[in-house]
N, C-alpha and C positions, 0 to 999 in steps of 0.2 A: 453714814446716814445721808449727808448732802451727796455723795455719787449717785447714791440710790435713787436718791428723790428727782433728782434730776433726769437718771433715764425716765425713770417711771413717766415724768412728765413728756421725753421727747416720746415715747410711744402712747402717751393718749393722745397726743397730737398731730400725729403724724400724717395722717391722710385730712382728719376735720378740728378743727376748732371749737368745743363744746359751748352752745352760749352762753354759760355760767361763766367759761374762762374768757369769753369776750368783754364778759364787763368788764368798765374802764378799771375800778379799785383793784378789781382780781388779776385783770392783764397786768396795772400799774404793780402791784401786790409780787407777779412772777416775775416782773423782768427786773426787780431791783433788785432781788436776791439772783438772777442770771450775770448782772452787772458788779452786784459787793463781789464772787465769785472770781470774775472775769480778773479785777483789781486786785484781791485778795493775797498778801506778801505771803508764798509758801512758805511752812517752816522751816530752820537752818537748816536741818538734819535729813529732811526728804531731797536739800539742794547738794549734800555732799555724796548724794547715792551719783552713781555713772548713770551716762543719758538715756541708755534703753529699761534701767530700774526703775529711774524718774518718773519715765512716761507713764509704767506698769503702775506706780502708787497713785493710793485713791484721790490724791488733793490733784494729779495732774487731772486723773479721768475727770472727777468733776468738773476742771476749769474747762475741757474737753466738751463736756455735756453741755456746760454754760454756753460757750461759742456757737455750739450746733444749735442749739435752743433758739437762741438770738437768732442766727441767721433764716432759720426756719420758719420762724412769725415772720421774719419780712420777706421770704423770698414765696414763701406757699400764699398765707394770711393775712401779709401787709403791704402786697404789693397791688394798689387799685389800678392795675392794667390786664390785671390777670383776668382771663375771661370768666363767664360762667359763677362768679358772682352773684350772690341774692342779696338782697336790701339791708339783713342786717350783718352780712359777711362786707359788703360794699363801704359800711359806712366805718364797721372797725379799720378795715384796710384804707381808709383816708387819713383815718386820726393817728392811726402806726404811721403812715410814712411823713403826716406833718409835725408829728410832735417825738412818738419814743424813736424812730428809725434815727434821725439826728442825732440822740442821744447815745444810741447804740454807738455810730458813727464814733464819736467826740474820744469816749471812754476807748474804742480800740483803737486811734489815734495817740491817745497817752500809752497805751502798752506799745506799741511801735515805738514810741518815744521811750523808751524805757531799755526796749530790744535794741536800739541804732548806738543808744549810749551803754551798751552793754552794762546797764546796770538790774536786768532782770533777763529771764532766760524762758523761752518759748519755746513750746515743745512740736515736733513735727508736724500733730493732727491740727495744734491751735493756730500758728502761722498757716497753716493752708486756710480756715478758714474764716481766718484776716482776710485774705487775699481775696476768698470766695465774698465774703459782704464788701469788698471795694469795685471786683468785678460788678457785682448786680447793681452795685450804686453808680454805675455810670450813665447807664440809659434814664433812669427816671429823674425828672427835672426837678424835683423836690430836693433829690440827691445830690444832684450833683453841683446844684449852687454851693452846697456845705464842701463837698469834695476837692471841688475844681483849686479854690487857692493850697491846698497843701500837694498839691499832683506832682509838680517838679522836685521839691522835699521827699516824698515818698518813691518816686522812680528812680531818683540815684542812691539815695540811703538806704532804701529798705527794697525794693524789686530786685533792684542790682544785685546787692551781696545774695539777696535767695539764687539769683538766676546763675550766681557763680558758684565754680565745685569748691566745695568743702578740703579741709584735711582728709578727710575719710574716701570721699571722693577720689580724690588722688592716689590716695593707698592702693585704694579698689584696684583702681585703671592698672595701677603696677604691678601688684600682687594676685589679684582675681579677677582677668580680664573679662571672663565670660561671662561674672556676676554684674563687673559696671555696663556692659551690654544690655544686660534683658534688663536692668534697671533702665536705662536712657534710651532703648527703642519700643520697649511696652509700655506704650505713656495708657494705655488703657488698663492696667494692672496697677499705674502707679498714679491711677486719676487722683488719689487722695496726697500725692504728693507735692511736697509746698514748691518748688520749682514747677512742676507741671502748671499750678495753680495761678503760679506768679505770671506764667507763658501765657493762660488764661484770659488772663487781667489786661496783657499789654495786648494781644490782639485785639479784644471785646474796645479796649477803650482806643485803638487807631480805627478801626473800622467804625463804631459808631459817635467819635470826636475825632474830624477830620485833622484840625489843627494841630493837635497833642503831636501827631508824627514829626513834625516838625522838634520838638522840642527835646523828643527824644533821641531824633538824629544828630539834633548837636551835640548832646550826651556821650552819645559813640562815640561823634567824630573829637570830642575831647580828649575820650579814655586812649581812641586809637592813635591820636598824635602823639599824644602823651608820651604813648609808649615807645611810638617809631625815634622822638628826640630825643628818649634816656640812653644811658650808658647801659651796655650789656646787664653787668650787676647792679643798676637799680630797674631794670625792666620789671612791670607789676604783669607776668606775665597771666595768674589766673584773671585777674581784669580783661586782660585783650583777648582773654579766650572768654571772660561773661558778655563782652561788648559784642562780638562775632556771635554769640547764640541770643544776645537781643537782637539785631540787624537781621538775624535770619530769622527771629522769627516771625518779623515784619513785612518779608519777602513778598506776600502776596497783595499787601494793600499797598506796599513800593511800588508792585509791577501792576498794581490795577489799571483800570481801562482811563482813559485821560489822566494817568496821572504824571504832574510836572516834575518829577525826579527820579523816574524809570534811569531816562538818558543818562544818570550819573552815577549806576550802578555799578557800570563796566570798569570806569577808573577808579571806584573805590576797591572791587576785589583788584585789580592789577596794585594797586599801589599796597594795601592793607591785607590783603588773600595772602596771596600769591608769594611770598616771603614766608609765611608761615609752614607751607607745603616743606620744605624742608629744615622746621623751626629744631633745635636738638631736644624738644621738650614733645612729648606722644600726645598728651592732650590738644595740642595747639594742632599739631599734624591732623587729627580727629577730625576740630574743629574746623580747620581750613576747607576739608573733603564736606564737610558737611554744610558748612556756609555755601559752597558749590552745589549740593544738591540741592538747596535749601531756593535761590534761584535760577532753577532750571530750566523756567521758561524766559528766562532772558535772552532775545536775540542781541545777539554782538556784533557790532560794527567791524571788530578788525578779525578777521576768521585767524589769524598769528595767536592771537589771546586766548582763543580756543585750543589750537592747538596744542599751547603750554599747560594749557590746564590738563589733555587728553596725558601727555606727558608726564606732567607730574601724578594725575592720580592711578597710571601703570605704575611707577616707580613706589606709589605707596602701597598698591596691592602687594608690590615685595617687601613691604614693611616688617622688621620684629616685631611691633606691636600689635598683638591680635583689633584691638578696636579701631586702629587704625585701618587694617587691611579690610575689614569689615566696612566701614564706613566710606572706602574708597570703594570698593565694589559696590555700593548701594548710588554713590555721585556717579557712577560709568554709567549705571541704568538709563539716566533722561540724555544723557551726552548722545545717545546714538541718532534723536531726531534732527541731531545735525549730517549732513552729507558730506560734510570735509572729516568728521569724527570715524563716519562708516564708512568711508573709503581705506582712511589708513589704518580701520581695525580689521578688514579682512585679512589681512596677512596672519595677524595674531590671533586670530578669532580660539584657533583648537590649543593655544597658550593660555588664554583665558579662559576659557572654559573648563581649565584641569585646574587654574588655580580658586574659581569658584567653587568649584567640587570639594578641593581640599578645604578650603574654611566652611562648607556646609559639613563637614567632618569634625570641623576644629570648634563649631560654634552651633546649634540646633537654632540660627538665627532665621525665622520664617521669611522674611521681607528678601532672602540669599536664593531662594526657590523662584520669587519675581522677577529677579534679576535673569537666572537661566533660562526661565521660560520666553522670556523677551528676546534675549541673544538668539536660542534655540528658533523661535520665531523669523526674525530680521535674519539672521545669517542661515539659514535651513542648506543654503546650496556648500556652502565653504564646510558645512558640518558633517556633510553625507557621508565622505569618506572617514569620518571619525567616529559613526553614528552607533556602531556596536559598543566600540569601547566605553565609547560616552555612557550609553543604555547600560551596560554593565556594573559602571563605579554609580550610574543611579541607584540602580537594583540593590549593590551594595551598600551605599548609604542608605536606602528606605529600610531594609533589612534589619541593617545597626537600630535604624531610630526605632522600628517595633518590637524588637526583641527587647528595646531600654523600657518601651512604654510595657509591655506584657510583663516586665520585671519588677517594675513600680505598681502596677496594677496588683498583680500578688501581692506585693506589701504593703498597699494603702488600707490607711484605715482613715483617722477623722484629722488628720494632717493635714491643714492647709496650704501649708508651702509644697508639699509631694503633689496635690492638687494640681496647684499652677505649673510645676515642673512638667508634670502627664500632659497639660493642656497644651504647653508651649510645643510637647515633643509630638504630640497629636496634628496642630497646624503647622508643624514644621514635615511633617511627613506629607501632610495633605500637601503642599505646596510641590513636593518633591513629584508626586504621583501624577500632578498637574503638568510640570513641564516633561516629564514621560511622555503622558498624552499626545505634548504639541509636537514632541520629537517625531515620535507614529504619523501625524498626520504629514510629515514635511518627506515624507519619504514612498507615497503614494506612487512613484515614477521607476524604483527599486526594488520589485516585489522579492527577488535572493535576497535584499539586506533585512526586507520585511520578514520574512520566513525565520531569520538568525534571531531577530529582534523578540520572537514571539518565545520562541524557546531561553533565551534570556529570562523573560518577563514572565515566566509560570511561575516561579518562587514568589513573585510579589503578590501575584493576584491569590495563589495557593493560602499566602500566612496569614492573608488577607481575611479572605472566608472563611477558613478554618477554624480562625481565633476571633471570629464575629465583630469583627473591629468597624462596627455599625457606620462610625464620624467618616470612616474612608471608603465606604459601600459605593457611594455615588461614583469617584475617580475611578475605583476598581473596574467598574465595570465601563466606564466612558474608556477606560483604557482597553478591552474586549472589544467596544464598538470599534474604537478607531483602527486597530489592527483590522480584524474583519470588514471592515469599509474599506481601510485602505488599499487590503489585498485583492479585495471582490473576491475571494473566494476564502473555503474555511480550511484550514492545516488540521492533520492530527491534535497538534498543540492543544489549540482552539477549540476540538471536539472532547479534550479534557477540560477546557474552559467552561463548555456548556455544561458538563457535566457537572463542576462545580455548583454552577448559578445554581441548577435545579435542586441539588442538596443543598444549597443557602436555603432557596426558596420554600423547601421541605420544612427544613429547620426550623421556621419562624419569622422568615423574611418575607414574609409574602404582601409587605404594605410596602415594600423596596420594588415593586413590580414595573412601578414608574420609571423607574431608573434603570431599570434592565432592560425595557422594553425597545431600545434602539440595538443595544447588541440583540435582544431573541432576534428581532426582525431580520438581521443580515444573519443569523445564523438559516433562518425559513430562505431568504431571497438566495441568498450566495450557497446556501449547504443542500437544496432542493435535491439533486441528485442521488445527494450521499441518503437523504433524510427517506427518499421511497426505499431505499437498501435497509433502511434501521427502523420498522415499525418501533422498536421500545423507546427511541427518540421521540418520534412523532406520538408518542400516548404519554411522553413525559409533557411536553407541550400543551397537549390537551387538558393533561390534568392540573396543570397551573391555569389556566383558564378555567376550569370547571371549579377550583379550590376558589375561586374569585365569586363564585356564582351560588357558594352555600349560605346556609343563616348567619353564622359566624361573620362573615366582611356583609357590612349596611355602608361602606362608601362608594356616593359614586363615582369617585375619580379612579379608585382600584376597579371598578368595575369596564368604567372607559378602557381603562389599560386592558383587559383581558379581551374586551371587544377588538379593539386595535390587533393585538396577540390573533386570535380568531382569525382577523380578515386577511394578516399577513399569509397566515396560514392557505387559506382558501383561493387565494389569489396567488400563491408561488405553486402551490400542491395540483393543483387540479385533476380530477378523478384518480387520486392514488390517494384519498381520505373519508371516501364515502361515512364511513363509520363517525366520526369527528361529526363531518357536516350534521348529520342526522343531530349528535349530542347540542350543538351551537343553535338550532333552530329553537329546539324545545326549553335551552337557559333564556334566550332572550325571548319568546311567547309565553312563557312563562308567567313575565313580568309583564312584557304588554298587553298580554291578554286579561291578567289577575287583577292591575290598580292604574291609575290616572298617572303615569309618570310625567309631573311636575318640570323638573330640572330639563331645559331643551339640548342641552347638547347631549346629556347620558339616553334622552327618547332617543334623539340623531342615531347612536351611535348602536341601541339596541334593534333599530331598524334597523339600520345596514348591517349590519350581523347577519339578518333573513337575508338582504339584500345581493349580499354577495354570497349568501348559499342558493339562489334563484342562478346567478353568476355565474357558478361552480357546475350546478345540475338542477336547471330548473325542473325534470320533471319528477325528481328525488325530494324535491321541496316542496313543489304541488305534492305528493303523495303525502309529506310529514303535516304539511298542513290540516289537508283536506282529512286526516287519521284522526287528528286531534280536534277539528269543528272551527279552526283556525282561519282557514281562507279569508271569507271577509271580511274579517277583524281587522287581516293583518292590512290585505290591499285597502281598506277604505283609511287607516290610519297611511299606510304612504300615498295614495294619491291626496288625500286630505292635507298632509302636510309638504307637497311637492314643494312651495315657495321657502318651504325652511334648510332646504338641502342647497345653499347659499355659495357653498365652495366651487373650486373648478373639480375637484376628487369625489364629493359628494354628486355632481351633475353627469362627471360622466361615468361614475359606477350606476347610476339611476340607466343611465344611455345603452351601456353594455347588456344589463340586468333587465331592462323591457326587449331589445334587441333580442336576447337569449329567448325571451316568451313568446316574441313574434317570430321568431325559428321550427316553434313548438307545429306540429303537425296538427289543424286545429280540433280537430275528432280525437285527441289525446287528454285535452283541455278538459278537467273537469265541467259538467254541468251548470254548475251552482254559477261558475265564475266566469263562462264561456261567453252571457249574455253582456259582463263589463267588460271584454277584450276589446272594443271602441277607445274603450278611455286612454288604453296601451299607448296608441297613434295620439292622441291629442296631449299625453302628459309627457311625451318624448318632444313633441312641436316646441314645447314651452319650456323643454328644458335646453331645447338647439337655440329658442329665442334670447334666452337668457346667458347660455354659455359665454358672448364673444366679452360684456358686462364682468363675467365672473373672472378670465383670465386676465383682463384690463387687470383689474383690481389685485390680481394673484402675480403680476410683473410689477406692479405699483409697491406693493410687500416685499417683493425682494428686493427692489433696487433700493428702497428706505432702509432694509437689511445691511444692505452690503456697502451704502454710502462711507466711506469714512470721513469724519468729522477732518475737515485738512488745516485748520489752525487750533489753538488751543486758548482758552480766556479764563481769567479766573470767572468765578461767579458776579451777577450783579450785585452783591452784596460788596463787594469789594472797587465797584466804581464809584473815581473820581468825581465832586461836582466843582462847577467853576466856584461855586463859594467857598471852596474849599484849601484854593489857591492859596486866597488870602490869610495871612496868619501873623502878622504883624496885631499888637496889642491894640493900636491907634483905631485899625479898622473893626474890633471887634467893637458892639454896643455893650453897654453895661449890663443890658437885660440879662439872666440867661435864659430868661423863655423865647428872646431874639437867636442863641444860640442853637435852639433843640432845632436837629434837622429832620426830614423825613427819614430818615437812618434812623435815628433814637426810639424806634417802636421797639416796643418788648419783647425780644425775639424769643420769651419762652410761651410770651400769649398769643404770639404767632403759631407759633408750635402747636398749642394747645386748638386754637382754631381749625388747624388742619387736618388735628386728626380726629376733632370732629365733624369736620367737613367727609376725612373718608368713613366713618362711621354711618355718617349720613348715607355716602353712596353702598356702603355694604350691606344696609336695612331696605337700602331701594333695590338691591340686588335679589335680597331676600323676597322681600315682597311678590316680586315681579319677573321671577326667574324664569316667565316665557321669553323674556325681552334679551336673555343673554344669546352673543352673537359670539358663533363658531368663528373664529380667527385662519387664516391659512396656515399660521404658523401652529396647529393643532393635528395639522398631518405627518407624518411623518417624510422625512426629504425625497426618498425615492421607493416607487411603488411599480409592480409590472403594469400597472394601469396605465403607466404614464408610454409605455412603448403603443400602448394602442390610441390608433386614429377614428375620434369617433364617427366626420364625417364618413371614410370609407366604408366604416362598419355597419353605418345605418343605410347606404347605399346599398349595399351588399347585401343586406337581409330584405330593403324593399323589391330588390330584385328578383330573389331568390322566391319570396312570395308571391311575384306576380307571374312566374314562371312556374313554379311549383302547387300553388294553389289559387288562381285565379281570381274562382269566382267569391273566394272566402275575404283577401284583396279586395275584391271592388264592396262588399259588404261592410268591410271597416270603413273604407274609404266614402264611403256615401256616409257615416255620421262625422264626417269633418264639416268645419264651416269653410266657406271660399276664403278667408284668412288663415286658416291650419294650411288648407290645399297649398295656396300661394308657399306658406312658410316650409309644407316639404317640397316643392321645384327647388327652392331658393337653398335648402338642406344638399338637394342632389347637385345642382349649380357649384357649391362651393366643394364637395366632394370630387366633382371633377377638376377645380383648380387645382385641388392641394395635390390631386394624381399628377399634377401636369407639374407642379413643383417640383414634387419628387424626385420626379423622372429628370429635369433641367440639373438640380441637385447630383445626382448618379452621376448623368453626363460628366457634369466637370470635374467631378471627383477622379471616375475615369481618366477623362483626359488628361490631368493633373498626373497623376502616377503614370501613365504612360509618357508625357513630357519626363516628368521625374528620372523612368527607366533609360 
């Protein structure tokens, strides 16, 4: 009945606190019976069941429900820092954290006191959230006056022994290494786990209680002398493996920005590390590897000390112990941002690389995929000639991991642990697919190695689609792109690759359009040739754009995408799609002729739809218009919105696209819109005036793109202040409200601020969705657009007209203003530099190969 009653309560409470249960008698009323609970001596009989019975029985749940309960009122209800707050939510959460939160405090203090004297016994879920209400008590200064004198009592008696492995722990490691694995690298799986909790706790309270690190380093550096001056057989060796995973996992506010103990990092691993690396105990070995990843952004004074570290954690990749080889390969990952580490790893590089392979075999450990994909990355040239076989044993590993996940799929049912196992083998495959990708792209200079690659790689992408394996859709197909980009042109292979998409797409994929939409595009750019030989191609294309354009899809981001799709289309095909064009005119007037379209980049993009069918065949386009009552509609909506076409790809398909109409023979010109042909000339002026603005801006994007960040820092959250030096008792004041620093803000009501802050900007988004602003990075990276030169083209067409039709010429050109006039000399002016570029360009190129020859 008290189990009961107690969930009952954590779920009326869970989001709001009812004001009936805010009153003081009723709160006071709950939390005594949360608290008798807490205290509560289980009975003998429930204590002599084994530990996983224990937990299962109703007196533990309850004590379970107690502690969450507790922690709940003060972490949601009783913490007055939390935002958002109303007057009488505001004033219970004062009186909770001055008066019952202490008391909370006090009572789980004697149960710790209980557990350290091992004379009561804590069950997994309730030591975590012990831990969880000492964490939260560090920041709020009501708390942590009560806190602060028990802190050095509680870090070595009670943090310590959680953060150390267990008997069972040990078993694991020896008996089921790949279960103590996905136990101690999914700390997100094992969030509720009272070690994860306890790591928790010591970070939250070094990071916002500057001085505490101190205290806690002499702690280590006790356990770890300790240890170095015992005899063999009294060595406390799980100690000097819990001291090594507290130190590490303090790594980041050790290595913070001004802090005074970085400098003495290096001698602690050389003296305390580095011994361990060949400890005869696998734990400690584990440990050693991981204490080294742990600070990997330590720069080191003596590059020798690197060295031996590169050294010993090879020698542990050849470890018997699987968690050890695992854990070495995950310390090589940040080693390589050293230069003295990648020099002497190209020799070994395709050594290494087979022995990652074999433990991504041995182990379905995800974080083993980042490690290849980074190597693969860094070393691409030493890997070339290995690059088949490599792709190979990936293929084969991805293979293995889906046919495990397709195996388990069939036989899940409401099994939670089968769950996590799917999930892990899910991002353990996604990873794998990943560094695939980076392989492909490192091989661009190869196109015979590329070609082997691709026929390799059809099994993957094949099991892929086939067996709809949704979480891996996106890799699958970046993996299509980057073959096709890298080859610049499309294989057989590859033309059963398309083949696929279009039957995913068929199938039910058709909101993945996003995703595809970089491989369709090089299959239209690079397959152009093959694709006039294959009408049922090019009408599969089409109709994945048109399936975007029914009632059924109301997004406009799928719809962007089919736009995109379209343009590629019109812009690699040219006159070999008549039919298409005609279908793209009348989906996008459709819509802008039928309703007010809101959203400015999906209007953007329904224009240029017409835009580059004017492009294609302008007078194909006049005719669909002018059939339909279109014309004006369409032109007064793009000159009207000229200033919205803001990109360098939007400005000069506008450039190509008027150019094409002032080509136009003008007795061909319908009627109705013969009389705006002026505007032709002045809205091209304004788009030349604007252009040199839009590519400034479009090199300013890539170079921000392509910057890489060349040092590494942790966050501000994790700098040093000078007050923070000090840590001697004498210098501290009594106060502790002297001690709260600008750190000690609540960083879950910071949280909560921000993401009402972006709430904020997503209703102003909403509001105001003329104000959103096309990105460059919204285009696609290469377009045949980008081969054409608009000044020459617009030179070239004023030419043509004034040679060809005159006096039609001097009628445009009389509704210009003496400012258009100026801005087309200035148009033809730069047209002639960039010929004269050109031409200087050829020259030397010339010359260059003939010195060459």
């Amino acid at each position: 009945m008290l189990h009961l009653a107690l969930k009952a309560y954590k779920h009326a409470t869970w989001l709001e606190l009812s004001p009936y249960l805010r009153q003081d008698q009723v709160n006071i009323a709950w939390c005594t019976v949360f608290l008798q609970t807490v205290s509560k001596a289980v009975p003998g009989p429930v204590m002599m069941l084994d530990e996983s019975d224990r937990e299962k029985h109703h007196w533990w749940k309850a004590k379970k429900w107690a502690y969450f309960n507790l922690n709940r009122l003060f972490i949601r209800h009783g913490n007055p820092s939390s935002p958002g707050k109303q007057d009488g939510a505001l004033q219970f959460a004062k009186n909770f954290a001055t008066t019952i939160a202490p008391e909370i405090l006090k009572h789980y203090l004697q149960e710790i006191e209980k557990w350290v004297a091992k004379t009561s016994w804590l069950s997994r879920p309730c030591l975590s959230y012990v831990l969880v209400f000492l964490d939260e008590s560090v920041r709020p200064k009501e708390m942590w006056v009560h806190l602060k004198p028990h802190l050095t009592n509680l870090v070595t008696h009670f943090v310590f022994p959680v953060l150390c492995l267990s008997t069972e722990d040990v078993e694991q490691f020896e008996e089921e290494p790949e279960e103590y694995l996905h136990r101690k690298l999914n700390y997100f799986e094992e969030a509720s786990a009272p070690d994860i909790a306890a790591t928790n706790f010591l970070v939250n309270l070094t990071k916002n209680r500057r001085k505490e690190v101190f205290e806690i380093l002499k702690f280590v550096n006790a356990v770890v002398n300790e240890y170095e001056q015992s005899t063999d057989d009294k060595k406390n060796h799980i100690a000097k493996e819990g001291a090594l995973r507290m130190i590490g996992t303090l790594a980041p506010v050790i290595l913070g920005k001004k802090s005074p103990i970085a400098d003495q990092v290096e001698y602690f691993l050389v003296r305390y590390v580095f011994p361990d690396f060949t400890s005869p105990l696998g734990y400690l070995r584990a440990r050693a590897c991981d204490t080294i990843e742990k600070f990997e952004q330590l720069n080191f004074q003596d590059q020798n000390n690197l060295l031996t570290i590169y050294r010993n954690i090879l020698d542990c990749m050849a470890d018997p112990a699987l968690p050890v080889r695992v854990t070495a390969a995950l310390a090589l990952q940040p080693l390589i941002r050293h230069e003295v580490i990648r020099t002497s790893m190209q020799q070994s590089i395709p050594t290494i690389m087979q022995q990652l392979l074999k433990l991504a075999n041995e182990a379905d450990i995800d974080a083993l995929a980042n490690v290849m994909e980074d190597f693969v990355e860094v070393f691409a040239t030493e890997l070339t000639p290995f690059a088949v076989a490599l792709c190979e044993q990936l293929r084969d590993t991805y293979l293995r991991i889906v046919r495990e996940l397709l195996e388990k799929e069939s036989k899940a049912g409401d099994d939670g642990e089968m769950y996590n196992d799917y999930d892990d083998k899910s991002i353990t495959a996604l990873g794998v697919l990943q560094t695939i990708g980076t392989l492909i792209l490192t091989l661009e200079s190869t196109p015979d190695v590329l070609l082997h690659i691709e026929a390799v790689l059809m099994p993957v992408i094949s099991i892929t689609l086939e067996n709809k394996l949704y979480d891996l859709y996106n890799e699958a197909f970046e993996i299509i792109d980057s073959c096709t980009f890298a080859a610049k042109g499309i294989s057989p292979n590859m033309w059963q690759a398309f083949e696929l998409i279009h039957t995913t797409f068929k199938a039910g994929a058709e909101y993945y359009l996003e995703d595809m939409l970089p491989a369709l595009d090089n299959f239209v750019q690079y397959g152009a040739p093959a694709l006039v030989q294959k009408p049922e191609y090019v009408q599969a294309l089409y109709s994945m754009v048109a399936d975007m354009f029914t009632d059924a899809v109301e997004g406009g981001v799928e719809r962007i995408c089919a736009c995109k799709l379209a343009e590629a289309m019109m812009l690699s095909l040219r006159g070999s799609i008549d039919s298409c064009v005609e279908g793209f005119i009348n989906m996008a007037m459709n819509i802008l002729a039928g309703q007010d379209v809101r959203i400015k980049s999906y209007k953007i993009h329904l224009m240029e739809m017409v835009i580059n069918a004017v492009h294609y065949n302008p007078m194909l386009t006049l005719q669909v218009l002018e059939s339909n009552g279109w014309t004006n509609r369409f032109f007064s909506l793009w000159f009207g919105s000229m200033s919205s076409f803001s990109r360098v790809h939007d400005k000069k398909l506008c450039i190509v696209a008027i150019s094409a109409l002032l080509s136009l023979n003008h007795e061909q010109v319908p009627a109705s819109i013969s009389v705006g042909w002026p505007r032709l000339l002045q809205g091209i002026t304004e788009l030349f005036r604007t252009l040199p603005l839009a590519m400034k801006n479009r090199e300013d994007a890539l170079r921000d793109d392509f910057t890489l960040d060349a040092g590494y820092d942790y966050a501000d959250d994790d700098e040093w202040d000078e007050r923070d030096v000090a840590w001697n008792e004498e210098e501290e004041t009594a106060s502790a409200g002297d001690d709260e620093s600008p750190e000690t803000k609540d960083e879950s009501a910071a949280y909560l601020e921000f993401l009402n802050e972006e709430a904020q900007k997503f209703s102003r988004v909403i509001d105001d969705e003329d104000e959103e602003e096309l990105g460059e990075d919204s285009v696609l990276l290469e377009s045949p657009l980008d081969k054409i030169e608009p000044y020459q083209l617009f030179r070239a067409t004023l030419l043509s007209m004034q040679q060809d039709q005159p006096q039609f010429y001097a009628n445009l050109a009389s509704h210009l203003s003496a400012e258009e006039q100026g801005l087309i000399q200035d148009i033809l002016v730069k047209a002639e530099e960039v010929a004269q570029a050109q031409l200087q360009a050829q020259q030397a190129e010339a010359a260059a190969n003939g010195g060459a020859n």
